[in-house]
py3Dmol code that shows the C-alpha trace and the ligand (Angstrom):
import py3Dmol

protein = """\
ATOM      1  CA  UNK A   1     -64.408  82.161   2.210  1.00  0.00           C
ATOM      2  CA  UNK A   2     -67.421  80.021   3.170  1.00  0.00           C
ATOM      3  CA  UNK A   3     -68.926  80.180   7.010  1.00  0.00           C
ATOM      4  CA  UNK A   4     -71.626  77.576   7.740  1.00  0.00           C
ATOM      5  CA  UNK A   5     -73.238  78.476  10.955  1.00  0.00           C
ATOM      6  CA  UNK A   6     -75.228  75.718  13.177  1.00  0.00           C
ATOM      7  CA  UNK A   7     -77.572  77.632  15.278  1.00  0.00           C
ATOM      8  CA  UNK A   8     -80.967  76.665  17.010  1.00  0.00           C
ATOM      9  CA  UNK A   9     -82.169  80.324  16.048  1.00  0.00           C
ATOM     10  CA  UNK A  10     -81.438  80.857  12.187  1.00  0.00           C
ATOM     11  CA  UNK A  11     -83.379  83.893  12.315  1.00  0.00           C
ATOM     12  CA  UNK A  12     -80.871  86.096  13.941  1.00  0.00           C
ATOM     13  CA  UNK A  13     -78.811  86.078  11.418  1.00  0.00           C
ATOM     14  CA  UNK A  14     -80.765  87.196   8.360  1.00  0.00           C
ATOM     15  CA  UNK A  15     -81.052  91.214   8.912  1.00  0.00           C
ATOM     16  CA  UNK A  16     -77.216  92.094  10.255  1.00  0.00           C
ATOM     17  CA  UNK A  17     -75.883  89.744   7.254  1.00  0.00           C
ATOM     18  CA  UNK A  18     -77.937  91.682   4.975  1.00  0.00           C
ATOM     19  CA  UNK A  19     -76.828  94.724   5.766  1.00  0.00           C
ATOM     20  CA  UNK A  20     -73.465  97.153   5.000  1.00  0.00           C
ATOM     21  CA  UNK A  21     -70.382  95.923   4.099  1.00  0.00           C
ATOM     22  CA  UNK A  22     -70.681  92.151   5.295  1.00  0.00           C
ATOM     23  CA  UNK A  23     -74.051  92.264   2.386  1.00  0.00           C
ATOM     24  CA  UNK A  24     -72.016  93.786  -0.489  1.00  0.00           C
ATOM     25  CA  UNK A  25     -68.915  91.342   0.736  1.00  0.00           C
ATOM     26  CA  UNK A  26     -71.985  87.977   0.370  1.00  0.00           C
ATOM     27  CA  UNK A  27     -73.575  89.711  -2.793  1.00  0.00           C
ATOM     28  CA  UNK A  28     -69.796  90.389  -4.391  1.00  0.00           C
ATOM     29  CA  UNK A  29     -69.119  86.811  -3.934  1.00  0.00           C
ATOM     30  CA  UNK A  30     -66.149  86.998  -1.475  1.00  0.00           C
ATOM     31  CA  UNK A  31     -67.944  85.201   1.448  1.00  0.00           C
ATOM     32  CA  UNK A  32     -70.802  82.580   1.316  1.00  0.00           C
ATOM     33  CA  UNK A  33     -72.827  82.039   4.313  1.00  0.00           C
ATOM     34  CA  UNK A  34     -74.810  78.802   4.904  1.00  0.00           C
ATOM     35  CA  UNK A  35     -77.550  78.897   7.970  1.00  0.00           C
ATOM     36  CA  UNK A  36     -78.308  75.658   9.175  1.00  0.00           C
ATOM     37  CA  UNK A  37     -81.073  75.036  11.778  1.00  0.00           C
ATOM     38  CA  UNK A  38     -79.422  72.037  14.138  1.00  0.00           C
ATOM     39  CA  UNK A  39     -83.545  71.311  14.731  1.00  0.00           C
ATOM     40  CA  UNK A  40     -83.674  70.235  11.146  1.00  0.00           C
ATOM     41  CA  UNK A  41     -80.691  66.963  11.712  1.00  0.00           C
ATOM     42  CA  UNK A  42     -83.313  66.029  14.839  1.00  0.00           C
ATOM     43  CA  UNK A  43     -84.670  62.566  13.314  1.00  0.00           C
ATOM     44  CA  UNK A  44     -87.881  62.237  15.851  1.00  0.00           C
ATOM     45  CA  UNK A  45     -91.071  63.192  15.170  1.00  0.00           C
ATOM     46  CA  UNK A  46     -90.674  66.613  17.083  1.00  0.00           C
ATOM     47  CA  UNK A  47     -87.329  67.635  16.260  1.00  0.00           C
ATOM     48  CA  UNK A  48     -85.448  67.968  19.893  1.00  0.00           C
ATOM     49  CA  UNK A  49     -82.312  69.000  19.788  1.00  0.00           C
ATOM     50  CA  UNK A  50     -81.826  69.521  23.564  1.00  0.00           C
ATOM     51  CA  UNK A  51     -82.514  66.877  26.433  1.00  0.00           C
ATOM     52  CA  UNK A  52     -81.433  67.612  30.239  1.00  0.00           C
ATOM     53  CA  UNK A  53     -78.415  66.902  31.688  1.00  0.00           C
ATOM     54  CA  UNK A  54     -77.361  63.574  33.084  1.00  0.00           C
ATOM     55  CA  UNK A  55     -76.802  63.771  36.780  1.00  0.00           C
ATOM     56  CA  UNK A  56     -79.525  66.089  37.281  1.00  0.00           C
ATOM     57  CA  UNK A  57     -78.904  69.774  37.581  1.00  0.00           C
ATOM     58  CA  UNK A  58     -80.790  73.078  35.697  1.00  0.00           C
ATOM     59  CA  UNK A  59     -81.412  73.891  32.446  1.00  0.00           C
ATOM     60  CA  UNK A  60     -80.885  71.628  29.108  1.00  0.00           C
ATOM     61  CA  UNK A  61     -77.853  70.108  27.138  1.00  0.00           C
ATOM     62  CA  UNK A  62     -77.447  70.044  23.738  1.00  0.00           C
ATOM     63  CA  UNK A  63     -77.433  66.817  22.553  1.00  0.00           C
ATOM     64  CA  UNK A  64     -74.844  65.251  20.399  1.00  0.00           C
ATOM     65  CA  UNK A  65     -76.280  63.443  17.253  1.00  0.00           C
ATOM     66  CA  UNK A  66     -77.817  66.665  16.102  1.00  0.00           C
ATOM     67  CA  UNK A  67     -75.038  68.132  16.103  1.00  0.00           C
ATOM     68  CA  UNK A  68     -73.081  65.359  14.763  1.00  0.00           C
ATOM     69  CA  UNK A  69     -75.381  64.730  11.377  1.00  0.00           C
ATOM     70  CA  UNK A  70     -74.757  68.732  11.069  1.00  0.00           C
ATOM     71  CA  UNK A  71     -71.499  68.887  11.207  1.00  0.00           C
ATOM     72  CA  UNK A  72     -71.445  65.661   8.792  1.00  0.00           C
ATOM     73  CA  UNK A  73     -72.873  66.998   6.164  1.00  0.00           C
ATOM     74  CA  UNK A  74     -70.879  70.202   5.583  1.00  0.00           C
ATOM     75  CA  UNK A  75     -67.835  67.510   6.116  1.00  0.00           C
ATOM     76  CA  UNK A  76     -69.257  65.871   3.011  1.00  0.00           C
ATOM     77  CA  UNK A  77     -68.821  68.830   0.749  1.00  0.00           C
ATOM     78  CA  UNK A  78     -65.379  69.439   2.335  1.00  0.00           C
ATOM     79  CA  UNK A  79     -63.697  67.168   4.650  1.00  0.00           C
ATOM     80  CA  UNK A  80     -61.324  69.740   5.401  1.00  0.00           C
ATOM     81  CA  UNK A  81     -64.261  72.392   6.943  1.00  0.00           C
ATOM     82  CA  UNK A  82     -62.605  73.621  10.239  1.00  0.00           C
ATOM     83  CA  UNK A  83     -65.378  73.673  13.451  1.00  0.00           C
ATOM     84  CA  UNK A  84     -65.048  76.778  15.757  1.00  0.00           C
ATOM     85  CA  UNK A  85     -67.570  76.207  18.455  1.00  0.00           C
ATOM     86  CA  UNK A  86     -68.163  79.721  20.127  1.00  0.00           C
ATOM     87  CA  UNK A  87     -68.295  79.118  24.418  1.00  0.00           C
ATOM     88  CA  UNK A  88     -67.078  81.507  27.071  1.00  0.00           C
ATOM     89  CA  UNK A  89     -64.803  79.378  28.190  1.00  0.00           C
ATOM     90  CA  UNK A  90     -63.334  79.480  24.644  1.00  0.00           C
ATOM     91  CA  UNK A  91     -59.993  81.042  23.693  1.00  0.00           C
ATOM     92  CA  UNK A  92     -60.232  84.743  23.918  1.00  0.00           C
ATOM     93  CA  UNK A  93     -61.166  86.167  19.988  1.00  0.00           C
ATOM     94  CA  UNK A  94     -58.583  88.975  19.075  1.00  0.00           C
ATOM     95  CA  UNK A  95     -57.094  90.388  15.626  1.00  0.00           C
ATOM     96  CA  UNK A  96     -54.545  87.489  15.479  1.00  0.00           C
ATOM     97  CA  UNK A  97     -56.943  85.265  16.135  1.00  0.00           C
ATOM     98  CA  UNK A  98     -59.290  87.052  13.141  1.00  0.00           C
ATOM     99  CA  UNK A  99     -56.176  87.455  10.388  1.00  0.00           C
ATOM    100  CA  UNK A 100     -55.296  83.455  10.522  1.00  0.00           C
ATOM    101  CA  UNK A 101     -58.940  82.725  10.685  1.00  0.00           C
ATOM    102  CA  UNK A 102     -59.357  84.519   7.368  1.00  0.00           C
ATOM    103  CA  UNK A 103     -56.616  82.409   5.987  1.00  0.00           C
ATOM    104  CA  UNK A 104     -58.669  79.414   5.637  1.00  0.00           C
ATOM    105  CA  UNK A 105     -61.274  78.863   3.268  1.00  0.00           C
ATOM    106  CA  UNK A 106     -63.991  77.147   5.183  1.00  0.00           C
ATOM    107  CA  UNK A 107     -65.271  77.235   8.850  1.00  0.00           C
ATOM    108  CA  UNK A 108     -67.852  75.869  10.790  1.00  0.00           C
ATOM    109  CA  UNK A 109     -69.610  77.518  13.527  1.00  0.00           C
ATOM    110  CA  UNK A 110     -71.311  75.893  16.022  1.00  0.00           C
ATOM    111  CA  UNK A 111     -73.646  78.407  18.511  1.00  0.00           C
ATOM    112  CA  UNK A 112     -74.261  76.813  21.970  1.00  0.00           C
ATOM    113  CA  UNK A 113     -77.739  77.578  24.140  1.00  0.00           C
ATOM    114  CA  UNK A 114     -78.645  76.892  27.369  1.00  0.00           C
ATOM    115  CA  UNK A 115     -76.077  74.882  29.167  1.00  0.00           C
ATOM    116  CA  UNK A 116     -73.715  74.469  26.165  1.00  0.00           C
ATOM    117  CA  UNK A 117     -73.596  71.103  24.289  1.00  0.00           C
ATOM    118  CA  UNK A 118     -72.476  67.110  25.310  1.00  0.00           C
ATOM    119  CA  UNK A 119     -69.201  67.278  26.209  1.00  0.00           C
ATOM    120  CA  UNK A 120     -68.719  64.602  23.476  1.00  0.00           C
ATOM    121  CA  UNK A 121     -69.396  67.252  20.575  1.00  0.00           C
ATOM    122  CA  UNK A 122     -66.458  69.157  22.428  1.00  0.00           C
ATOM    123  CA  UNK A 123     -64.260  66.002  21.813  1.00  0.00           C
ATOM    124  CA  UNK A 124     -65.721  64.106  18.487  1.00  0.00           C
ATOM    125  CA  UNK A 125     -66.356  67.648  16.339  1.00  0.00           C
ATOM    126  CA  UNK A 126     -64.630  70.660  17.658  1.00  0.00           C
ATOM    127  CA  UNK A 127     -61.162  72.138  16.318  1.00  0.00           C
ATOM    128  CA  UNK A 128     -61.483  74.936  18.308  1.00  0.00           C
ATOM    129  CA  UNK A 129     -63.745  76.586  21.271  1.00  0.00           C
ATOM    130  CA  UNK A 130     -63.446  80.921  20.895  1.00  0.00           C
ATOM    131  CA  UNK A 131     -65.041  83.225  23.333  1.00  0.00           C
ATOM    132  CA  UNK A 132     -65.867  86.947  22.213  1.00  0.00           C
ATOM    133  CA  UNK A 133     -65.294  88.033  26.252  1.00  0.00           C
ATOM    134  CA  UNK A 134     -65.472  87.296  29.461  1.00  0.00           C
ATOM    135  CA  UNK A 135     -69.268  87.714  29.949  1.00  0.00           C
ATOM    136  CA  UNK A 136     -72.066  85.236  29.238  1.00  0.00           C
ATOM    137  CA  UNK A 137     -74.530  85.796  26.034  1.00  0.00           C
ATOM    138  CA  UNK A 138     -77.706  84.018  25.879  1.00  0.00           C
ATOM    139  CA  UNK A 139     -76.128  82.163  22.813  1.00  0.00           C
ATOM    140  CA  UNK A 140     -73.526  81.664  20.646  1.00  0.00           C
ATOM    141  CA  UNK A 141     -75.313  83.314  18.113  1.00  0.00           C
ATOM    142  CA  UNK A 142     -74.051  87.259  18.527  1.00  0.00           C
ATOM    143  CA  UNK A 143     -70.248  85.694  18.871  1.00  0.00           C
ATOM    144  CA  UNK A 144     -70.527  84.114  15.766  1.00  0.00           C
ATOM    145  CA  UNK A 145     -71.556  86.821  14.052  1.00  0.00           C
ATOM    146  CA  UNK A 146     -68.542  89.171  15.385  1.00  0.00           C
ATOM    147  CA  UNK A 147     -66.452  85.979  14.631  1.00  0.00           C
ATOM    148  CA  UNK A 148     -68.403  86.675  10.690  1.00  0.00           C
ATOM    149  CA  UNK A 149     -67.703  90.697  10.798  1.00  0.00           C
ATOM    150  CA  UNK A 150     -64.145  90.879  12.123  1.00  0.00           C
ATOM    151  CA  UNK A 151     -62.765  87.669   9.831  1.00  0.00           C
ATOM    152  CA  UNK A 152     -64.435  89.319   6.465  1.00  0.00           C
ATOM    153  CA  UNK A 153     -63.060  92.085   7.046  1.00  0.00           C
ATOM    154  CA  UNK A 154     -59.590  90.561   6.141  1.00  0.00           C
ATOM    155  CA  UNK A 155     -60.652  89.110   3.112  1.00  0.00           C
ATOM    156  CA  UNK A 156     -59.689  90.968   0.174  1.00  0.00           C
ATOM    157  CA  UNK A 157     -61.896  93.433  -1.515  1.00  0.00           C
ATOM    158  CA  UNK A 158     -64.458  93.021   1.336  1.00  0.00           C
ATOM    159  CA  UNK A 159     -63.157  96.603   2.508  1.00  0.00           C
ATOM    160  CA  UNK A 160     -62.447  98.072  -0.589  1.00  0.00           C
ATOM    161  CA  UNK A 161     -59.556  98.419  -2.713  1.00  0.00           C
ATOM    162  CA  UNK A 162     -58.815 101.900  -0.571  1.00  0.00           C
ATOM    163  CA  UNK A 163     -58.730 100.252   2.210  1.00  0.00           C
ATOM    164  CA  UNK A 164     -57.454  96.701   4.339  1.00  0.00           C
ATOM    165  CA  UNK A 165     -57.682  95.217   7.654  1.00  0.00           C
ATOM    166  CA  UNK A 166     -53.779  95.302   7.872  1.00  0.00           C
ATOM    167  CA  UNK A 167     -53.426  99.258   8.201  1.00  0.00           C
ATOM    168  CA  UNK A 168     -56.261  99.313  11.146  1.00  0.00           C
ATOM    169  CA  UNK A 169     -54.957 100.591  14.780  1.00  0.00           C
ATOM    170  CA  UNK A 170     -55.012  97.081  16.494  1.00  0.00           C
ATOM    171  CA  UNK A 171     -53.199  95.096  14.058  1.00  0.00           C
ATOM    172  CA  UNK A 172     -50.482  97.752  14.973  1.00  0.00           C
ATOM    173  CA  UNK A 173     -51.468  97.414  18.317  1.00  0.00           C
ATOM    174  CA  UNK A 174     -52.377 100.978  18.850  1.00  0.00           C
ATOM    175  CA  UNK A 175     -55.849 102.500  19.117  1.00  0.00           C
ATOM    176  CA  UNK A 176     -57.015 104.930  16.899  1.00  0.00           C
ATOM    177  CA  UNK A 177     -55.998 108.622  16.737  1.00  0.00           C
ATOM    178  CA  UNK A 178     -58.747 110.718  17.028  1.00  0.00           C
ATOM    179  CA  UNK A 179     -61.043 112.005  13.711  1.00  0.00           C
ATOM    180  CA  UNK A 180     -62.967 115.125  12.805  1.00  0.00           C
ATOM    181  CA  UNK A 181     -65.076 116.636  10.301  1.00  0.00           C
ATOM    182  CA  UNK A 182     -66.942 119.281   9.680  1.00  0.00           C
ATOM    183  CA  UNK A 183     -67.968 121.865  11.354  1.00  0.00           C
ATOM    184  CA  UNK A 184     -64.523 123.479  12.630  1.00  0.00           C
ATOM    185  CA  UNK A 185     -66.231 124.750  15.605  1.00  0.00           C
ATOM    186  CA  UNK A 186     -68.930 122.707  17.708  1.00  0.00           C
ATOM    187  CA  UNK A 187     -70.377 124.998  20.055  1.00  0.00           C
ATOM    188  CA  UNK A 188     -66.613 126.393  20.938  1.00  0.00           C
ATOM    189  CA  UNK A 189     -65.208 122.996  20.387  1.00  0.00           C
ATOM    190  CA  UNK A 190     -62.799 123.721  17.868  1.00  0.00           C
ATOM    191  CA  UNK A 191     -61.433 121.023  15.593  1.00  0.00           C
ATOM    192  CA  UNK A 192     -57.178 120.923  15.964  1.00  0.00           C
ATOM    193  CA  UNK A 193     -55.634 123.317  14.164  1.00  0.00           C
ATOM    194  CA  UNK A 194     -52.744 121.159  12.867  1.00  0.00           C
ATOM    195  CA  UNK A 195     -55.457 118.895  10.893  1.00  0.00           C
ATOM    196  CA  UNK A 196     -56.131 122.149   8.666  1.00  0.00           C
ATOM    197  CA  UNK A 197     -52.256 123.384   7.872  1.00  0.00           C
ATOM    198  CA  UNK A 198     -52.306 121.146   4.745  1.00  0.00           C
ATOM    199  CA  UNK A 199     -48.647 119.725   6.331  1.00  0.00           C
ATOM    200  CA  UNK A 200     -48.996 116.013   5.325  1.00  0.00           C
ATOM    201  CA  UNK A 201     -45.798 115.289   7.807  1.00  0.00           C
ATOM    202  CA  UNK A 202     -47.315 117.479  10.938  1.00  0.00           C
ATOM    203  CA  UNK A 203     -50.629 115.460  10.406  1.00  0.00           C
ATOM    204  CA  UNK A 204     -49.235 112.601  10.499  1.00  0.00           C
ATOM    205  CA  UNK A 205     -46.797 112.930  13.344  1.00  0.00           C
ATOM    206  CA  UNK A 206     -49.796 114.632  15.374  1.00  0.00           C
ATOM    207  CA  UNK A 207     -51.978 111.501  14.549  1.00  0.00           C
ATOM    208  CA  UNK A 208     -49.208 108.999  15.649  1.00  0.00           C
ATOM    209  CA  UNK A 209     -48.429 110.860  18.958  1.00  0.00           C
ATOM    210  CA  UNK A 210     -52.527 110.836  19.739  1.00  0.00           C
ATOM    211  CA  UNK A 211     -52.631 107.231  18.885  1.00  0.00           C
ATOM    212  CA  UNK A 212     -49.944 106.984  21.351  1.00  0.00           C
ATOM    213  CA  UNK A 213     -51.473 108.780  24.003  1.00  0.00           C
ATOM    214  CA  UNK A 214     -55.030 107.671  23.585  1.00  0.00           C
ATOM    215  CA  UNK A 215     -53.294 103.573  23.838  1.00  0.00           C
ATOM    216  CA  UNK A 216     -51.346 104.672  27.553  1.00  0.00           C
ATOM    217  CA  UNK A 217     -53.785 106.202  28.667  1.00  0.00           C
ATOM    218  CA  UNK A 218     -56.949 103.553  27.879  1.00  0.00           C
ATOM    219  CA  UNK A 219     -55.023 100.005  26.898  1.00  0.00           C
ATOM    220  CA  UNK A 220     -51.498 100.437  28.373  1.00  0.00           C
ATOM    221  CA  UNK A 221     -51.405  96.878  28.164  1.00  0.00           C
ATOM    222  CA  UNK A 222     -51.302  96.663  24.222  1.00  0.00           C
ATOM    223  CA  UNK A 223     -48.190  99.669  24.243  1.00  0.00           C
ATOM    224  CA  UNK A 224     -46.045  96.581  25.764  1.00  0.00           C
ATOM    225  CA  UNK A 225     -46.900  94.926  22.532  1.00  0.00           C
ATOM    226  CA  UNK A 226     -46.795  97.693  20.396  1.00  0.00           C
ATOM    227  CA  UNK A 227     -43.909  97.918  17.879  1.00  0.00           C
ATOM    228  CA  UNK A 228     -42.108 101.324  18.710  1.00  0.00           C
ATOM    229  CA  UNK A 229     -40.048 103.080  16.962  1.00  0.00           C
ATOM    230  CA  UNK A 230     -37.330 105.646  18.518  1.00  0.00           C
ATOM    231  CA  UNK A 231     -39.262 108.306  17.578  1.00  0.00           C
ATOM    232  CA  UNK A 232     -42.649 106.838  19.188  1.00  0.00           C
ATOM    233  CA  UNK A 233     -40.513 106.560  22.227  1.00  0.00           C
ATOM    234  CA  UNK A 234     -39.644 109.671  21.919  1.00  0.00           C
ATOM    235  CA  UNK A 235     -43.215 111.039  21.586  1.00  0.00           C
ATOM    236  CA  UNK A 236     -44.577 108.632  24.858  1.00  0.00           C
ATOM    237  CA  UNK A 237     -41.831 110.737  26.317  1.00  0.00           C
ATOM    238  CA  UNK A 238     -43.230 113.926  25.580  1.00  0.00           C
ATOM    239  CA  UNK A 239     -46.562 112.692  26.617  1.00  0.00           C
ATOM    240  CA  UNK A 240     -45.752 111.255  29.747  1.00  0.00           C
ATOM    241  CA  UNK A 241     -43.980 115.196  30.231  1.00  0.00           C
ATOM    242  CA  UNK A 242     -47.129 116.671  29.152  1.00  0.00           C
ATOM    243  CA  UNK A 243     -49.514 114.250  31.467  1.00  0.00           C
ATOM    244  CA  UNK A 244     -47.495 114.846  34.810  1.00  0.00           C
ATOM    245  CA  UNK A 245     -47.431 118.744  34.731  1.00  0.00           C
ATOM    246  CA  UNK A 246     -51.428 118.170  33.273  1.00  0.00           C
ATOM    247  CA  UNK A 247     -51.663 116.744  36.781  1.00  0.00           C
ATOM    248  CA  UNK A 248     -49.822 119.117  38.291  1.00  0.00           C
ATOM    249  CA  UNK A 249     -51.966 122.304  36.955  1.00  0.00           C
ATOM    250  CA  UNK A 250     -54.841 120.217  38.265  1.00  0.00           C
ATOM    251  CA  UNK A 251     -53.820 119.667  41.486  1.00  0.00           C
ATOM    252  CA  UNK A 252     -54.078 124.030  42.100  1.00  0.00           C
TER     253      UNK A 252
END
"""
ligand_1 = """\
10
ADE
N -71.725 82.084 24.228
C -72.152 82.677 25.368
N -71.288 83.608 25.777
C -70.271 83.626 24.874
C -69.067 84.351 24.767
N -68.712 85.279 25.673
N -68.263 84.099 23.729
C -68.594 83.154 22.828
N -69.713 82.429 22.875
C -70.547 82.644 23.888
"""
view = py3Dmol.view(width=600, height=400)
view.addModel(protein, "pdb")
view.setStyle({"model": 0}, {"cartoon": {"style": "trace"}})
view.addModel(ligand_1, "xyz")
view.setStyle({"model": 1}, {"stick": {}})
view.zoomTo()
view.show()
């Protein structure tokens, strides 16, 4: 899969691409990512990509033809490039979002600064506006890159054969259960001792009932999605027992 990015600030991305599994997935071959500096498609003398806003008002816009010659030329290699530009008032980024993302072969990704970009980018060059959360970075720089991290990691191989994006907790819509290794015992904190009977089926039944208890209790929200079977029901049950007389003991 190829990502071009279109960012006033190039630099941020060369370390955290470098690094990990996103390097190994870029040296591998399995993603290609082209930095392009939106400064460099600036045709006067000094480059200006930003001018201020029409109407008056703070800050500076980023202007459109820029932009546009940017966005042009990846369209020339392939027409059928898809342009994500990352905003907060974008559609919220989640796993679903990620998975049919990885689907397609080529995306642009346009970072906004300062006070976003000419409306008319929006409506001449954008397939899509994404937001990583409802809180406002100083760019679209760092959502890109989780926009990178989180898509890869559905492309096959980038994980490792031993591995895929598919059997992680949210694509079930669960969080994780929790994990521990050695030692046994942390200062009296003693690892579970279910996790060392060598039972595959206890493990795993343990492991499903804490991923069940650790999702009502933090994202109850996401259980509503959640694809239960009897026997999950069964164990939110138990849980919901075990919580209430929890409570109870607390309460003396
Ligand atoms: N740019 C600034 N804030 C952002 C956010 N929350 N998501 C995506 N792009 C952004």
């Amino acid at each position: 899969m190829r990502f071009d990015i279109l960012t006033l600030f190039p630099g941020m991305f060369s370390s955290p691409l470098q690094e990990s599994i996103l390097g190994k997935a870029i040296e591998k071959g399995l993603i290609e990512i082209h930095i392009m500096n939106i400064r460099d498609f600036a045709l006067d003398k000094h480059h200006v990509a930003d001018d201020a806003p029409y109407g008056g008002g703070q800050g500076m816009v980023m202007k459109v033809e820029p932009i546009a010659r940017a966005i042009e030329s990846v369209k020339l290699q392939n027409p059928f490039a898809k342009t994500i530009y990352l905003t907060p008032q974008g559609r919220p980024f989640d796993q679903d979002l990620a998975r049919r993302f990885s689907a397609l072969p080529h995306l642009i990704l346009l970072c906004g600064r300062y006070e976003g970009v000419d409306e008319r980018v929006r409506e001449l060059f954008v397939d899509e506006e994404v937001s990583i959360g409802d809180y406002v970075l100083t760019g679209g720089e760092l959502a890109a890159m989780v926009l990178i991290d989180a898509i890869s990691r559905f492309i096959p191989g980038v994980l490792g054969s031993e591995r895929s994006a598919q059997e992680d907790s949210f694509y079930h819509s669960l969080l994780e259960y929790p994990q521990y290794t050695r030692p046994f015992d942390f200062r009296g904190h003693c690892v579970p001792e279910v996790l060392l009977s060598g039972n595959h089926s206890m493990i795993s039944c343990w492991r499903r009932k804490e991923a069940l208890r650790r999702t009502s209790s933090r994202r109850p929200d996401l259980l509503s999605r959640a694809d239960l079977s009897e026997e999950d029901k069964k164990l939110l049950g138990e849980i919901l027992h075990q919580d209430k007389r929890g409570k109870a003991g607390n309460e003396f």
